[in-house]
DRENBA-48701 format. One line per field, with one value per residue (C-alpha): residue number from 1; residue in one letter; x, y negated, z negated. Coordinates in pm, whole numbers. Example, Ala and Ser with C-alpha at 12.3 -4.5 7.8 and 13.67 -1.06 7.14 Angstrom:
<nodes>
i: c(1_2)
aa: c(A_S)
xx: c(1230_1367)
yy: c(450_106)
zz: c(-780_-714)
</nodes>
This chain:
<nodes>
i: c(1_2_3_4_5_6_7_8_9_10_11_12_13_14_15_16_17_18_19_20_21_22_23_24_25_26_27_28_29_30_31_32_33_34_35_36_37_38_39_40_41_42_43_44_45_46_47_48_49_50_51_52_53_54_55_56_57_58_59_60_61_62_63_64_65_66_67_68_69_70_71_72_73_74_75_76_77_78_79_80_81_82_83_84_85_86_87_88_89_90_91_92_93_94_95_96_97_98_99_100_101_102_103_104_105_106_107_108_109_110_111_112_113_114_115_116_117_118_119_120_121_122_123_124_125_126_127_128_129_130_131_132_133_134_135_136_137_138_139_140_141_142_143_144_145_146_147_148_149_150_151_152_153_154_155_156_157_158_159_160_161_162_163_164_165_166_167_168_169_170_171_172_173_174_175_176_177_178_179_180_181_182_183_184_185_186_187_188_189_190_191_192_193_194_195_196_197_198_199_200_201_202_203_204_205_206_207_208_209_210_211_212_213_214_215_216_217_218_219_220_221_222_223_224_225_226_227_228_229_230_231_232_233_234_235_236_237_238_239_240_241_242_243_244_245_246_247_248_249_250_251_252_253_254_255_256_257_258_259_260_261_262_263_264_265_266_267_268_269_270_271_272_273_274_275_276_277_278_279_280_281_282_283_284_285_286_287_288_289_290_291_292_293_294_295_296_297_298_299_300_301_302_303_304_305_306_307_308_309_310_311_312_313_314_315_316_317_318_319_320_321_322_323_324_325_326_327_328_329_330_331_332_333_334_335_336_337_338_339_340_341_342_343_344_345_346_347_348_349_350_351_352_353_354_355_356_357_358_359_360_361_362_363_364_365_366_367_368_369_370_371_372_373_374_375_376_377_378_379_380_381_382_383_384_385_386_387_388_389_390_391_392_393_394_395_396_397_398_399_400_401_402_403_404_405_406_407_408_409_410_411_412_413_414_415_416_417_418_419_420_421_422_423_424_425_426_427_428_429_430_431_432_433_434_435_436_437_438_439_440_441_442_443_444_445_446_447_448_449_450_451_452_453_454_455_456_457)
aa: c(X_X_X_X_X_X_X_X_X_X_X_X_X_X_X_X_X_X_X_X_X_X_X_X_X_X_X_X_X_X_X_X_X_X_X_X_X_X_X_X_X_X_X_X_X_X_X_X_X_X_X_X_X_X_X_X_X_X_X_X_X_X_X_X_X_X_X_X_X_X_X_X_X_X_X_X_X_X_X_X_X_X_X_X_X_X_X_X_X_X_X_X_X_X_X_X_X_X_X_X_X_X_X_X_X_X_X_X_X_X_X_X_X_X_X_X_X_X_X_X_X_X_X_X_X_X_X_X_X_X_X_X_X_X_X_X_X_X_X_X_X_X_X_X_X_X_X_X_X_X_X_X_X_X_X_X_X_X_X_X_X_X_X_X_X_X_X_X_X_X_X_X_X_X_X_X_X_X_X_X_X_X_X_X_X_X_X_X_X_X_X_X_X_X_X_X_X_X_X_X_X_X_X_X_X_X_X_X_X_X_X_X_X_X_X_X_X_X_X_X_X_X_X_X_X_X_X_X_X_X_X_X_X_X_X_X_X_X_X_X_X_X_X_X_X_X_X_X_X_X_X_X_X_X_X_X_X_X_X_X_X_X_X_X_X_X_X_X_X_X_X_X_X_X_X_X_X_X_X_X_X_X_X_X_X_X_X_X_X_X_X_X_X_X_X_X_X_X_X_X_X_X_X_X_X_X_X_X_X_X_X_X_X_X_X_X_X_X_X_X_X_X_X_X_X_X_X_X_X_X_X_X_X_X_X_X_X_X_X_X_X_X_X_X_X_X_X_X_X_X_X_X_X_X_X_X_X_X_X_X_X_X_X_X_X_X_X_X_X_X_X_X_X_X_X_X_X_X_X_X_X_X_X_X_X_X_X_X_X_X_X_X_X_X_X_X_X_X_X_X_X_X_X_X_X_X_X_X_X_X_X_X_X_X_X_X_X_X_X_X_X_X_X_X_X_X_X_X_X_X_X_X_X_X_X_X_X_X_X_X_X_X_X_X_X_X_X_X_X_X_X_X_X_X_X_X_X)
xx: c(18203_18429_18733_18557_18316_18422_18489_18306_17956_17925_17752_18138_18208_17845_17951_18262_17984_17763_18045_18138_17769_17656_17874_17693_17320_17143_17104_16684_16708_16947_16732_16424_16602_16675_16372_16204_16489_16396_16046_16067_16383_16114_15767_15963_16192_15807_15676_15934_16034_15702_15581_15304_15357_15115_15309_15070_14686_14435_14056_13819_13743_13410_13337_13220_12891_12788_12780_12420_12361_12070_11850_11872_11827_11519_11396_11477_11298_10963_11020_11112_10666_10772_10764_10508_10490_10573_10880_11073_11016_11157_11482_11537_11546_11793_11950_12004_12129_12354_12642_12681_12721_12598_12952_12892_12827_12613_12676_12489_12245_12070_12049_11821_11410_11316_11664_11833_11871_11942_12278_12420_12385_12565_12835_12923_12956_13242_13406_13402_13502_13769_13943_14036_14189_14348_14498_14632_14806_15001_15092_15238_15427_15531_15392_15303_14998_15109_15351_15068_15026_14720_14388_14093_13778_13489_13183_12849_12558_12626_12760_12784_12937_13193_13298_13448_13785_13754_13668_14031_14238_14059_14099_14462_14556_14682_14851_14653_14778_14710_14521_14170_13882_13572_13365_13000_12767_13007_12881_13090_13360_13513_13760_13967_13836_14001_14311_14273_14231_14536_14740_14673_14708_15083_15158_15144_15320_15630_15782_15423_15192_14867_14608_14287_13992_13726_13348_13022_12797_12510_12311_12121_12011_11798_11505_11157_10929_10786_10948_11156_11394_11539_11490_11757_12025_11900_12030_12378_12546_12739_12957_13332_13631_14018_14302_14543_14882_15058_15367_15589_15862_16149_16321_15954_16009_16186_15933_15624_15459_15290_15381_15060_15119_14738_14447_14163_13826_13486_13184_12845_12664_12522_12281_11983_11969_12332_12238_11943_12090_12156_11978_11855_11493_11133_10923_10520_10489_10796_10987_11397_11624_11827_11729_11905_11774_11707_11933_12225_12427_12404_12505_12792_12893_12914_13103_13366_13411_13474_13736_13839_13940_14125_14297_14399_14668_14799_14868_14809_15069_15096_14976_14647_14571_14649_14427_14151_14251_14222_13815_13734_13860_13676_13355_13362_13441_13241_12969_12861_12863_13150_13439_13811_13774_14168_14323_14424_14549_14855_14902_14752_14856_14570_14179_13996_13665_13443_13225_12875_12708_12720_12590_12843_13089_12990_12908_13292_13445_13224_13300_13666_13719_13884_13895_13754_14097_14098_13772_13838_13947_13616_13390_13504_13551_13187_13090_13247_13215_12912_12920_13106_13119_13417_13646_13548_13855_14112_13960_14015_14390_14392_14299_14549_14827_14704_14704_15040_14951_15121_15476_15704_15661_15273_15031_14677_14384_14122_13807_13489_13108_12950_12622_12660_12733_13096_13360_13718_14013_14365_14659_14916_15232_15421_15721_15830_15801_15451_15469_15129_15184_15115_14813_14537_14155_14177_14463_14210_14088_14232_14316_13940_13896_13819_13448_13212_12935_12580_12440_12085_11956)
yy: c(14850_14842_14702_14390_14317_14064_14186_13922_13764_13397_13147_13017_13344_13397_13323_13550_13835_13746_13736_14069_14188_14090_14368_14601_14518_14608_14261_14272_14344_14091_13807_13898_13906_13562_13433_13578_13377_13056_13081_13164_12876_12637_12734_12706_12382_12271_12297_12211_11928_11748_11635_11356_11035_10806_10504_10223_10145_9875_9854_9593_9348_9194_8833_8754_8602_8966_9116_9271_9218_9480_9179_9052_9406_9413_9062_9132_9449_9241_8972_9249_9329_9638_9874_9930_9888_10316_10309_9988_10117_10452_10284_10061_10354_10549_10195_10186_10549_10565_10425_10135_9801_9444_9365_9636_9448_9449_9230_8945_9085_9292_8933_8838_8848_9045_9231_9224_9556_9470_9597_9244_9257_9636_9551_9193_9426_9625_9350_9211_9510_9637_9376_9222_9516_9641_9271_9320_9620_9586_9228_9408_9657_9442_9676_9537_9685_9830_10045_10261_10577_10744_10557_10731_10544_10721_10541_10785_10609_10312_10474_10155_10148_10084_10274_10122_10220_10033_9717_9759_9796_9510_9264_9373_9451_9831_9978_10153_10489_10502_10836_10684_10883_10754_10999_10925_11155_11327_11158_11075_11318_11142_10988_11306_11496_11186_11235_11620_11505_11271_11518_11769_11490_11404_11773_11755_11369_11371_11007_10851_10642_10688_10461_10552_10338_10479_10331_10336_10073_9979_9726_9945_10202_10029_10251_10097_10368_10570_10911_10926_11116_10886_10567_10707_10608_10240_10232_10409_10329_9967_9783_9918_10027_10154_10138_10391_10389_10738_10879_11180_10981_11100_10729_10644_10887_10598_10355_10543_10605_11004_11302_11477_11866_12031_11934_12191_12176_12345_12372_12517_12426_12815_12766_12614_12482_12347_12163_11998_11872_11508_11478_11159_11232_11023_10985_11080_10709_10713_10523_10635_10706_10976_11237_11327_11702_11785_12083_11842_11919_12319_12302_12086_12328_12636_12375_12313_12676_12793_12458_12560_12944_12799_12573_12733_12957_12667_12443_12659_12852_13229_13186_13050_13259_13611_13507_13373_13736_13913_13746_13847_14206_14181_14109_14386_14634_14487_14312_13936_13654_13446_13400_13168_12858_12762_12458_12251_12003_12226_12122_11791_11457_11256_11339_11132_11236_11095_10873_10982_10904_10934_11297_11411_11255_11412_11775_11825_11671_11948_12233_12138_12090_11718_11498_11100_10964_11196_11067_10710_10621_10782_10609_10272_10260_10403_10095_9822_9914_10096_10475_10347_10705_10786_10531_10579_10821_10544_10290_10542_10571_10178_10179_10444_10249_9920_10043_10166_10526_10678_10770_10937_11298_11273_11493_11369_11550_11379_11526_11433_11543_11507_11600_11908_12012_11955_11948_11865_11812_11584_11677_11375_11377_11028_11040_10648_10402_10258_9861_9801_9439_9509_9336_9561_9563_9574_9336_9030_9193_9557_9439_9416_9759_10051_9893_10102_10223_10268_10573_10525_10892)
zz: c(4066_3762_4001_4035_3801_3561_3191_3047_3222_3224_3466_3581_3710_3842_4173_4226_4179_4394_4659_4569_4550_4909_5050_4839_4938_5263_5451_5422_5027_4985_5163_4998_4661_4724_4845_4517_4304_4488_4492_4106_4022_4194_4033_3688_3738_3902_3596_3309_3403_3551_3215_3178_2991_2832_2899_2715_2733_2659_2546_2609_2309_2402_2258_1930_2143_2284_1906_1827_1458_1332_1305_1648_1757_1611_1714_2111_2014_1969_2190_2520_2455_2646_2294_2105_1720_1655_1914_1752_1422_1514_1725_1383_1203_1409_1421_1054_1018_1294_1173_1378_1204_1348_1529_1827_2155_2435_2771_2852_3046_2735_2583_2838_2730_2902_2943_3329_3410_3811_4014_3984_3622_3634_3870_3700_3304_3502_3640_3274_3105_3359_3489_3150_3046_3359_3381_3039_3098_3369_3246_2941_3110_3394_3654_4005_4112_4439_4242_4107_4288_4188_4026_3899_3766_3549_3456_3393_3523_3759_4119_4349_4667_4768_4438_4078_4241_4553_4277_4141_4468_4606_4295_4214_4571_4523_4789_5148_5055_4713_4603_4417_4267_4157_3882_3778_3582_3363_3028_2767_2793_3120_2986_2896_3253_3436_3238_3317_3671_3657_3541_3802_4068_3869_3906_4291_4360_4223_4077_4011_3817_3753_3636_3453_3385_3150_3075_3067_3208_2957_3191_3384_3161_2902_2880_2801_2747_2429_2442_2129_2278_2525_2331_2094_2398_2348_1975_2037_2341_2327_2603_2637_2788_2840_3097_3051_3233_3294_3440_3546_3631_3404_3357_3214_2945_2710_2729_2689_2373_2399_2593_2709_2552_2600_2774_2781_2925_2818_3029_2884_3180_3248_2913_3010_2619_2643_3037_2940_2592_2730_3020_3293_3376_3411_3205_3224_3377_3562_3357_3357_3043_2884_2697_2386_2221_1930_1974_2099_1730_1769_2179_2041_1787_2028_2308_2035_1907_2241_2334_1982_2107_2368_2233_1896_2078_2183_1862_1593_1372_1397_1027_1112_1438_1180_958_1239_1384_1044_990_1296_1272_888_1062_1286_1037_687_889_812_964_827_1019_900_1042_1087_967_1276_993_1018_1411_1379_1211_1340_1441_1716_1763_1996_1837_1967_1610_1272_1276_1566_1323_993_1181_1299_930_788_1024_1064_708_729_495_493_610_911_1033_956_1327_1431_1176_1226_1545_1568_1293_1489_1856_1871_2148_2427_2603_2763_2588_2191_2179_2290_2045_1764_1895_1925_1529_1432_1605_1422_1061_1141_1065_1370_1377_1627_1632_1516_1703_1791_1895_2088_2104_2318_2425_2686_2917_3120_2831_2801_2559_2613_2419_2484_2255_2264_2058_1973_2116_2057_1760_1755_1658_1402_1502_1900_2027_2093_2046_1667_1591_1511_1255_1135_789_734_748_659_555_341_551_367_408_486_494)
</nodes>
């Protein structure tokens, strides 16, 4: 073999010994030796160079008219007669403590004495919440609608056929062969399952766009009864939205703003505790709501620790994974029950955590060690637009991008709850200069905040 191997390998002379290979190799080695090298060249260039873009996205801005000042909470409270004297007193007091402040909004139809909690009512709050913003995306990107590919709506609680989806291809006219999904029931951490869903879809179709429309419709689920429980729902959850545009397509890669790097997905649905944590149910009188436990904090804490052990490999530094390692090991060895908690400040610039509540907020600053800046996107957002499920995350981006905290090469983590139980993380890094100045769903009035929130406890 010396008399014709080159002195010297390099991928210019690759070919010259593979020409004087062949000879060498039995004809059925030599054709499943390349088969492997295709099959391998292909899984790999599949892979590497399919990333996912987060080319722009809107949320909804309801109008000043559809705010729900503490006061006028408690007035419709009275005036609804559907609540006795104990069960407004105890929804005021959640009211007060939550976190929320009186410019949250709820549509029209909770305005109503007594409130409209039909299907019209329903399917007019996603026409008003979705279209807007759908609308306002593709106008700013100058997308025609039958350019995108895939589409994938999530919306918890309000299922209506034909589906959300079918709403959007028939008022923007997508295409007949575009691939849409419709998700309902997956609480508030939909929004980061339909990107995980998009993603997967973006891994398969080559050259696409995907749209994704996240909300949760608050019409319908007013509940009405006396089970404390479930009227906790009525105090948190306010009307919202997002659009979110994504691509694979390389040329896309200059005008988008993030490059999706981890998504990961936790489900705690085989503990009975952890299932029944937020659940839909009847009351003793038949009357429908959802059920928010007691226990809902704790199931959240073991949901995160497990996304967390999942996830860490992935962003942290060696650093913080030998010392996570080394506590572990110490446990084992010295007994106890403390454990390192690592610092994912080191592989994060920016924290968006889904803003459930005050308590969901204040539980994950305390466990993950952040400080009040880091939760500022989360606290505000929570203080001006109320829970809106699925979307809270992308209003918390929204505000980041409008103080003008988030620079190119920044890494956010998005974090979000949800029933089942779930919890499921996005990591985004900035890979474009972010303009403060764009308008988004906090430009009218960003330089009002951050607000001091009371703290009624």
């Amino acid at each position: 073999m010396d008399s014709f191997l080159p002195n010297c390998f390099s991928l210019s002379n690759l070919p010259t010994i593979i020409k004087n290979l062949i000879p060498l190799i039995p004809l059925a080695n030599f054709l499943a030796l390349s088969s492997l090298i295709i099959v391998v060249l292909t899984l790999y260039f599949s892979i590497k160079s399919n990333p996912v873009y987060l080319i722009n996205f809107s949320c909804y801005r309801p109008p000043n008219y559809m705010r729900v000042p503490h006061a006028t909470f408690l007035e419709h409270a009275h005036r609804w007669n559907t609540f006795d004297k104990e069960s407004i007193e105890f929804q005021y007091k959640v009211l007060e403590r939550s976190g929320i402040g009186d410019e949250a909004c709820v549509p029209d139809s909770l305005h109503e004495i007594p409130h409209n909690g039909s299907f019209s009512a329903a399917k007019l709050e996603i026409e008003e919440v979705l279209f807007p913003i759908v609308e306002d995306l593709l106008t700013k990107q100058k997308i025609n609608p039958k350019s995108i590919d895939i589409l994938v709506t999530n919306c918890s609680l309000f299922s209506p056929t034909p589906s959300i989806s079918s709403m959007i291809i028939n008022k923007f006219g997508l295409r007949s062969n575009v691939k849409s999904f419709s998700l309902s029931g997956m609480g508030c951490s939909a929004g980061i399952l339909s990107i995980s869903l998009a993603e997967d879809l973006l891994k398969v179709h080559k050259n696409s766009t995907a749209l994704v429309l996240s909300m949760e419709a608050v019409s319908p689920n007013g509940y009405q009864g006396k089970v404390k429980s479930m009227l906790v729902s009525n105090v948190l959850f306010r009307m919202g939205g997002a659009a979110i545009l994504l691509s694979n397509k390389r040329n896309d890669k200059k005008k988008a703003k993030y490059k999706l790097k981890h998504l990961v997905r936790t489900h705690m649905g085989f503990d009975d505790q952890a299932y029944k944590s937020v659940f839909q149910q009847s009351d003793e009188i038949g009357l429908t709501g959802v059920s928010l436990s007691k226990a809902l904090l704790k199931v959240a804490a073991k949901a995160l620790t497990a996304n967390m052990s999942t996830l860490g490999p992935l962003v942290l530094p060696y650093s913080e994974q030998l010392r996570y390692a080394w506590s572990l090991l110490g446990r084992k060895i010295r007994g106890g029950t403390g454990i390192y908690v690592p610092n994912f400040k080191k592989a994060f610039e920016h924290f968006c955590i889904h803003a459930g509540g005050r308590a969901v907020i204040d539980a994950l600053e305390e466990n993950l060690k952040l400080d009040k800046l880091d939760a500022e996107a989360s606290r505000m957002t929570l203080y001006r637009f109320g829970n809106t499920s699925s979307s809270s995350v992308w209003y918390e981006l929204c505000y980041l991008e409008a103080k003008g905290r988030m620079k190119k090469g920044d890494r956010v983590w998005q974090i979000a709850f949800g029933s089942g139980f779930k919890c499921n993380s996005a990591v985004w890094e900035c890979i474009s200069d972010i303009d403060p100045n764009e308008i988004n769903a906090w430009s009218d009035r960003i330089n009002l905040y951050p607000v001091e929130i009371p703290n009624m406890s």
